[in-house]
C-alpha positions as CSV (number, residue, x, y, z in Angstrom):
1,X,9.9,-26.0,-14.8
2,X,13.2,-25.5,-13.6
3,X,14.2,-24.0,-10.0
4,X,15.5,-20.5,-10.0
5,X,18.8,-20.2,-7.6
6,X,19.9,-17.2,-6.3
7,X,23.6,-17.4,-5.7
8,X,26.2,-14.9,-4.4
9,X,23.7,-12.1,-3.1
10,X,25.7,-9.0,-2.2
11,X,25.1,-5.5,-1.1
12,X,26.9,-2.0,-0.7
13,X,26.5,-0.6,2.8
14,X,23.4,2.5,3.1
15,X,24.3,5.7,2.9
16,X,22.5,8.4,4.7
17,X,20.6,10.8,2.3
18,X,23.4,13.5,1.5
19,X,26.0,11.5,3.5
20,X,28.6,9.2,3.2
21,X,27.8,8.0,-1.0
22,X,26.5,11.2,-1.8
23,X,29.1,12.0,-4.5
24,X,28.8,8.2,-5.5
25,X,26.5,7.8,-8.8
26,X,24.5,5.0,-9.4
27,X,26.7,3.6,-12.0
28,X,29.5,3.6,-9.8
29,X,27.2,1.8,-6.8
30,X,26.3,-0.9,-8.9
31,X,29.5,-1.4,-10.3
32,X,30.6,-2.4,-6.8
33,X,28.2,-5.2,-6.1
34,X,28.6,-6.9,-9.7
35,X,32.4,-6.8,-9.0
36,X,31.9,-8.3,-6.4
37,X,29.6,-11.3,-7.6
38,X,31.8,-11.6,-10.7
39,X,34.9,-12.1,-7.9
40,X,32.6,-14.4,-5.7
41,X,31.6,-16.7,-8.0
42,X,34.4,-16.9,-11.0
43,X,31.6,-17.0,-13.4
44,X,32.4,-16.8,-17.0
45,X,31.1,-13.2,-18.1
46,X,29.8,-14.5,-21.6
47,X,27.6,-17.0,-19.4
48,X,25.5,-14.2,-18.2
49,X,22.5,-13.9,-20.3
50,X,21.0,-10.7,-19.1
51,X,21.3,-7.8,-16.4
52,X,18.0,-7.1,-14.3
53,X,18.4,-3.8,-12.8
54,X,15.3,-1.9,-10.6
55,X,15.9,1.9,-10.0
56,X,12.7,3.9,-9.4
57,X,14.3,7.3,-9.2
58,X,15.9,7.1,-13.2
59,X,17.1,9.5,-15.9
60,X,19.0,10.2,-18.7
61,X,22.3,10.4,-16.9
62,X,22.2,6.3,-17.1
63,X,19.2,5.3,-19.0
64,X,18.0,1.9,-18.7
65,X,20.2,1.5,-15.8
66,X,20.7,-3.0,-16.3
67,X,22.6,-2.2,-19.6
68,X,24.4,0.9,-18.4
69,X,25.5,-1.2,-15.7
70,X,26.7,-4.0,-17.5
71,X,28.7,-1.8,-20.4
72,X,29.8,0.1,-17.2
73,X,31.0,-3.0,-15.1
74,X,32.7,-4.2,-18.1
75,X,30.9,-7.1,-19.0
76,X,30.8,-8.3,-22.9
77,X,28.8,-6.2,-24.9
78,X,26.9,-9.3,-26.0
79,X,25.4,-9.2,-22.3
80,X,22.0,-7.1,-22.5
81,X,20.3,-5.0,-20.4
82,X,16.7,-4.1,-18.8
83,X,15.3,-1.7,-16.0
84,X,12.9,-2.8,-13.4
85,X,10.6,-0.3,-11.8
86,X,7.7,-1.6,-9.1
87,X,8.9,1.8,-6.8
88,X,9.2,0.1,-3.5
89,X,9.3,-2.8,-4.8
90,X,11.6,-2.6,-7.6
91,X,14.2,-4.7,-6.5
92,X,12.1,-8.0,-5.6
93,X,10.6,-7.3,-8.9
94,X,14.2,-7.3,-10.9
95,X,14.9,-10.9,-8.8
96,X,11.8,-12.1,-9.7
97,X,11.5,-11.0,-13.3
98,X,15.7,-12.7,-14.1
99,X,13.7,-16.1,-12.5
100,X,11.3,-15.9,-14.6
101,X,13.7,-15.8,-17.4
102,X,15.3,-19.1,-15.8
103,X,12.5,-20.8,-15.4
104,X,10.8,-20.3,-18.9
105,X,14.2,-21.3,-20.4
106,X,14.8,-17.8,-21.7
107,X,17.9,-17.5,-20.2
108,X,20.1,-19.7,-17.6
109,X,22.5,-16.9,-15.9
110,X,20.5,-13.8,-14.7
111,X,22.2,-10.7,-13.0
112,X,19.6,-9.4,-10.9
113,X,19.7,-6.2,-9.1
114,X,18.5,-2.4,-7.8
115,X,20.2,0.4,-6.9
116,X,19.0,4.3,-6.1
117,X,21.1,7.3,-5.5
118,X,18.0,9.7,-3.3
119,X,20.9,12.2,-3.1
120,X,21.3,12.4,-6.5
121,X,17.8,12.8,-7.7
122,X,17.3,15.8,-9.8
123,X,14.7,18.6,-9.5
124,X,13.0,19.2,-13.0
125,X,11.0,21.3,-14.9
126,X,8.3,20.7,-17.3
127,X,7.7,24.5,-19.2
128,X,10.9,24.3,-21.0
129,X,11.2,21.8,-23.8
130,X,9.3,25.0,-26.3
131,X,11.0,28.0,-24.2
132,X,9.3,30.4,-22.0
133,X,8.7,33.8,-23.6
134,X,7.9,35.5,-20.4
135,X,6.8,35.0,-16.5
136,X,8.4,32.5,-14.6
137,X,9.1,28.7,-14.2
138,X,8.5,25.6,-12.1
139,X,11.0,23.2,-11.3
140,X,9.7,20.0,-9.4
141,X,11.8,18.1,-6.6
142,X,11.2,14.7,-8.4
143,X,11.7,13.4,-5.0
144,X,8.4,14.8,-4.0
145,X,6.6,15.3,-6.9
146,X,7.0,11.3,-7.5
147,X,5.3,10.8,-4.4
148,X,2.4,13.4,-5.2
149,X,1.5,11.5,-8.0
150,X,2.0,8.5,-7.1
151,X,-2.0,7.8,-8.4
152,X,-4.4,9.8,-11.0
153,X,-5.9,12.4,-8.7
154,X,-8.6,12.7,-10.9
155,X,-9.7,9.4,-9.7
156,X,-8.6,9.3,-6.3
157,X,-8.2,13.1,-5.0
158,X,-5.1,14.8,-4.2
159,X,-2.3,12.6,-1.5
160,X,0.1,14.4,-0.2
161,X,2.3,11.4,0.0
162,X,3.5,8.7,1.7
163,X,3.0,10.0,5.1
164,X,-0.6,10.9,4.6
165,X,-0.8,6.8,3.5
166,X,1.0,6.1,6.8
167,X,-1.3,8.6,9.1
168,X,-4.6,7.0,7.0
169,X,-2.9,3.2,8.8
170,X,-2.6,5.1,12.0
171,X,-6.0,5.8,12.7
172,X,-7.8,2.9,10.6
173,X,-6.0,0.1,13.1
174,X,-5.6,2.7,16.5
175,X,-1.8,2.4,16.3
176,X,-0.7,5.2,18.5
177,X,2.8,7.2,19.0
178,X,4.4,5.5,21.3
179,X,3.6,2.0,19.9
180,X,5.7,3.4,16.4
181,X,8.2,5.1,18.2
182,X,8.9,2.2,20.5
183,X,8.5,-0.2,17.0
184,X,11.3,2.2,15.2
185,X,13.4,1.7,18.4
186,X,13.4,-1.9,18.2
187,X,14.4,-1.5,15.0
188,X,17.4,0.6,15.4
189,X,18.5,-2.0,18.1
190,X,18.6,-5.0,16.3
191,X,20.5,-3.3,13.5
192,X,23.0,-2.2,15.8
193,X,23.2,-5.6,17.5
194,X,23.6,-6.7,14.2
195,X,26.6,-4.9,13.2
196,X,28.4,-5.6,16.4
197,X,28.0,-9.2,16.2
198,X,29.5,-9.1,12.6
199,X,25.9,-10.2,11.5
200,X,26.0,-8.3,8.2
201,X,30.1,-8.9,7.5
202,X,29.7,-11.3,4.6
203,X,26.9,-9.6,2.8
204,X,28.0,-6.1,2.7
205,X,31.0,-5.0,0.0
206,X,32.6,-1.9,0.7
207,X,32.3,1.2,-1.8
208,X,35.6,3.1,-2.2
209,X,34.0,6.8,-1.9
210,X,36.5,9.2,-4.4
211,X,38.2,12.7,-2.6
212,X,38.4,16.2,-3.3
213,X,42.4,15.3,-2.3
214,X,43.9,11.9,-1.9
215,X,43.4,8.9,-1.8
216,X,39.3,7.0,-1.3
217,X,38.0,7.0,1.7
218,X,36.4,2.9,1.9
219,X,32.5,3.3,2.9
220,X,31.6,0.2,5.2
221,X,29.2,0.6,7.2
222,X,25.4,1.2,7.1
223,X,25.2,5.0,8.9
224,X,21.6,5.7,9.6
225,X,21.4,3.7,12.6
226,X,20.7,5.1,15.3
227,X,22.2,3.2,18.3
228,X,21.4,5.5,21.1
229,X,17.8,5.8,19.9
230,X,15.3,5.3,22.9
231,X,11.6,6.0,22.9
232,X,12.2,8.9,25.1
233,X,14.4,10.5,22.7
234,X,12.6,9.5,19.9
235,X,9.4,11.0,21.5
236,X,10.7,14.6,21.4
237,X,10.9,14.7,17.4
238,X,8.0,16.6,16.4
239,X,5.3,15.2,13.9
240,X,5.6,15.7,10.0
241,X,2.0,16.2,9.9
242,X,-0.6,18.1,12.3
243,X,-1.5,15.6,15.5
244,X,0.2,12.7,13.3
245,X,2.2,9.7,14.3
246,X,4.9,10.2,12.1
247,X,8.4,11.6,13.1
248,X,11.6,11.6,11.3
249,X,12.3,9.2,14.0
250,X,10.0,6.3,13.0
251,X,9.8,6.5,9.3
252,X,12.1,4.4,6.6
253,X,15.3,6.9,5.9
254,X,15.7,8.5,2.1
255,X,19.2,6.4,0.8
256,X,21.7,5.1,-1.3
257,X,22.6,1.7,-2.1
258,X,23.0,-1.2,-4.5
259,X,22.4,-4.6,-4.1
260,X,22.5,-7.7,-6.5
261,X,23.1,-11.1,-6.6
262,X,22.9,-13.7,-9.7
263,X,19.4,-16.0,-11.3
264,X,20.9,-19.2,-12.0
265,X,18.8,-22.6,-13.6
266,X,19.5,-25.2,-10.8
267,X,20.7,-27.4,-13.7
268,X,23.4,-25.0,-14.4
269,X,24.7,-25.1,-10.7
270,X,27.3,-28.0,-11.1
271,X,28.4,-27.1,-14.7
272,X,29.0,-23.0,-13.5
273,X,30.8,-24.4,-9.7
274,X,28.4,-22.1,-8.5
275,X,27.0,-22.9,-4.5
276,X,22.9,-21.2,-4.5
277,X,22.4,-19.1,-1.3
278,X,18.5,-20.1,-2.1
279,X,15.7,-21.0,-4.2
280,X,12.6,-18.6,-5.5
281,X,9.4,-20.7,-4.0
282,X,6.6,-18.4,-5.1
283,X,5.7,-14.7,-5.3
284,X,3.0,-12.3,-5.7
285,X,1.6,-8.6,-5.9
286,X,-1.4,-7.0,-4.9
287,X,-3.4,-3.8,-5.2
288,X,-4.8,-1.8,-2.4
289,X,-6.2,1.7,-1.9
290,X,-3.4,4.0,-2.3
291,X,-4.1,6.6,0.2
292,X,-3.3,3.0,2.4
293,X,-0.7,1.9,0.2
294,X,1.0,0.3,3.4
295,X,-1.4,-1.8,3.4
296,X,-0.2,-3.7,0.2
297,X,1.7,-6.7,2.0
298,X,-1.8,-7.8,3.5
299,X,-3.3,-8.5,0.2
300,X,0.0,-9.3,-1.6
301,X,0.8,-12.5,1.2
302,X,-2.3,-13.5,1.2
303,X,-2.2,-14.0,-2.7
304,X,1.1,-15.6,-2.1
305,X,-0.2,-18.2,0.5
306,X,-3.3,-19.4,-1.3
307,X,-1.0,-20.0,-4.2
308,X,1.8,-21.8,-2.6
309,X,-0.3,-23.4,0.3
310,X,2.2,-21.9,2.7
311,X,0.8,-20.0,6.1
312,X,3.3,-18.5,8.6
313,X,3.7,-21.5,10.4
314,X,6.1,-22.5,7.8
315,X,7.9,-19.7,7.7
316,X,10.8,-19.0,9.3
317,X,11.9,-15.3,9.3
318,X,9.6,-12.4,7.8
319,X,11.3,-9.1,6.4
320,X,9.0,-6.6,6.2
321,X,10.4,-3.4,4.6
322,X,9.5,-0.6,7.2
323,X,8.2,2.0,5.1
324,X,7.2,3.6,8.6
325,X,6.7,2.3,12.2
326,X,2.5,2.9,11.7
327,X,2.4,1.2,8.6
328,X,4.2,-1.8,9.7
329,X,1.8,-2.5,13.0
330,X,-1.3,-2.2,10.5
331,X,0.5,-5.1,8.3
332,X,0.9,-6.9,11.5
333,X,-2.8,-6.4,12.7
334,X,-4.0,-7.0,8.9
335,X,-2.2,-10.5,8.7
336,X,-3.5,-11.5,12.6
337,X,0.5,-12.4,13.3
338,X,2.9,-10.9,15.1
339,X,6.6,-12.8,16.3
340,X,9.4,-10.5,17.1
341,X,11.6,-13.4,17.4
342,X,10.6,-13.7,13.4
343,X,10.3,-10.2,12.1
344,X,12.8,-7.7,11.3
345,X,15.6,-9.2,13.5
346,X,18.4,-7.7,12.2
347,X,16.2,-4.5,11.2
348,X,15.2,-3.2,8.2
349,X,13.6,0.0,6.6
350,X,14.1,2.7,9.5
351,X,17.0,1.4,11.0
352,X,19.0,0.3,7.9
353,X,17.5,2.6,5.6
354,X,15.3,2.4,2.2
355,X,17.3,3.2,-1.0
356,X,13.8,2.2,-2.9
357,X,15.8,0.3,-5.8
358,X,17.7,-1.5,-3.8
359,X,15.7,-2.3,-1.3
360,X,14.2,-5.7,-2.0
361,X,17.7,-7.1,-2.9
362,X,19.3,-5.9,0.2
363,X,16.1,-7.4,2.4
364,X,16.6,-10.5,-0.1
365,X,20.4,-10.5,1.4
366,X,19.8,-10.1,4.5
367,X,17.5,-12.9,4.9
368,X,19.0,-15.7,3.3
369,X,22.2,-15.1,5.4
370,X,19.7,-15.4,8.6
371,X,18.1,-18.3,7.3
372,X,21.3,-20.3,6.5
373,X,22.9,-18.4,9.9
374,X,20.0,-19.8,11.8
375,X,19.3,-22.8,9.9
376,X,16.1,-22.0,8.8
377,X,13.9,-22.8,5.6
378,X,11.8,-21.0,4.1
379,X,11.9,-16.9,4.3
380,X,9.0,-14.3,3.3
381,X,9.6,-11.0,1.8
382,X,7.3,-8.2,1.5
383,X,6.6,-4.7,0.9
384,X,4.1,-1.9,0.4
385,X,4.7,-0.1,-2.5
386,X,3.7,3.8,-3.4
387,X,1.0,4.2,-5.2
388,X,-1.3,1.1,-3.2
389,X,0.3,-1.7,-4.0
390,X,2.2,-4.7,-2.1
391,X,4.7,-7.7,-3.3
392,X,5.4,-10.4,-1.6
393,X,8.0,-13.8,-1.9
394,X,8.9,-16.7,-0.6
395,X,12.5,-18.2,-0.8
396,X,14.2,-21.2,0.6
397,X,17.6,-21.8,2.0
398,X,19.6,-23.6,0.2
């Protein structure tokens, strides 16, 4: 079975949830990233065999959001198109759904990708599409409502949401406050650290962001970080539930963002002058309870290491997606390991932010940049996932 080379990842920096990209549709967001790869690598457009795009937040503005994207970023309208939706895990699952293509000999060239607008996401309503002839209507903030119903309550009772999952983690491994908030701190830090030392320069492409008047303004930077963020300030910021562990402070961010990078057979590599970034090892996903949906990354890696053979003492850096501070430290205690110097180091989830699309592309880009910037090997990936689920892969530098 052929190898599955991921070549050219890219990303847009993460907006803030009503900030910077708010007027920035998803069309446009993933427009940036696959001119970028297309400017990268020189590829032939006709050599693409199909677009792989994850967006867990969809509509009809751009319906199956792969072959909107590729009409959109002008590729040949021989290219088709798919969507990708895992939630959280959407983006890992668009990476590893183009390598399976690769590797079955479906296809050789795979644009892979997510992307998620969270400021853009619509409120609906359900009691129109026969009219109302009287009293009044419900419209649902699909924000919310997606993570209501995230499960059949009728099987597993009525969940809140994702913070209820988180608060469930809290208690289950004793993980208290000031162990998240100082967690979410850490977090912020390294991202910050990461910026300044020009860590993230050659992954990130900027997004030109259009004007009411004159010229675009160039969006370049990741803007949820907090750089000032210390555990006393960060301990002030009240609870979102009652007696709860979770602030605005240590929770993943709502975002937007696109990344994407290209699935390419390593037998096409020399033919295409294409250089791989990395190779797909193995991956997995795994079900858990979803009122602990965190939880998924236990299950999910240890799936992934009793099919690959691989334990942590072979890996080299572990991005973990930070849904929130609480549900990370249960991961930690679930898998019995815990490096610092391994996990997270240029941030991730609450510092960078979680555009939910996008997400496992941009912690896919982020890692193999480490790995080849630290000379490292192999790098694992995971995620929980809404509704109790958790993914998990393992890729090596090329």
């Amino acid at each position: 079975m052929r190898r599955a080379a991921i070549v050219a990842p890219v990303r847009t920096p993460v907006g803030t949830f009503g900030g910077s990209l708010r007027n920035v549709p998803v069309e446009s967001l993933t427009n940036v990233v696959i001119q970028a790869i297309l400017q990268r690598t020189r590829i032939d457009p006709h050599r693409i065999d199909d677009v792989v795009f994850a967006q867990s937040y969809a509509n009809s503005e751009t319906p199956c959001i792969g072959r909107w994207a590729a009409l959109n970023a002008g590729l040949p309208v021989s290219v088709p198109g798919l969507q990708t939706d895992r939630r959280c895990g959407g983006g890992l699952q668009s990476v590893v759904t183009a390598a399976m293509m690769v590797q079955s000999g479906a296809a050789d060239v795979v644009l892979a990708g997510g992307v998620e607008s969270m400021s853009n996401i619509e409120y609906y309503s359900t009691d129109m599409r026969w009219g109302k002839r009287s009293g009044s209507t419900r419209f649902h903030d699909r924000l919310e409502r997606g993570r209501e119903r995230s499960q059949p309550e009728e099987r597993f009772g009525y969940i809140s949401g994702m913070i209820e999952t988180a608060e469930n983690l809290a208690r289950e491994f004793d993980i208290s406050r000031a162990e998240a908030d100082a967690f979410a701190v850490r977090s912020h830090q390294r991202a910050a650290a990461a910026w300044e030392e020009g860590r993230f320069n050659d992954e990130v492409v900027p997004v030109a962001v259009p004007q009411k008047k004159g010229e675009p303004t160039l969006f370049t930077r990741d803007e949820g970080i907090r750089a000032d963020a210390t555990v006393e300030s960060l301990s002030k910021l009240r609870p979102l539930m009652d007696d709860g562990t979770v602030t605005a402070g240590n929770a993943s961010q709502q975002n937007d963002a696109a990344a994407a990078c290209l699935i390419v057979a390593e037998d096409k590599l020399d033919e295409l002058e294409l250089s791989p970034m990395g190779y797909l090892v193995g991956w997995s996903a795994a079900g858990c309870e979803p009122s602990q949906m965190g939880i998924g990354p236990v299950p999910a890696v240890e799936r992934l290491f009793a099919r690959t053979g691989f334990s942590f003492d072979r890996i080299g850096l572990v991005e973990l997606n930070e849904a929130f501070a609480t549900q990370v430290l249960a991961v930690l205690k679930g898998w019995r390991w815990n490096d610092p110097d391994r996990l997270n180091v240029n941030g991730s989830g609450i510092s960078l932010g979680h555009p939910i699309g996008a997400t496992g592309v941009r912690m896919l880009t982020t890692l193999l940049y480490e790995l080849r910037r630290r000379g490292e090997r192999y790098g694992l990936e995971s995620m929980c996932i809404g509704g109790g689920q958790g993914m998990a892969a393992i890729f090596e530098a090329a």
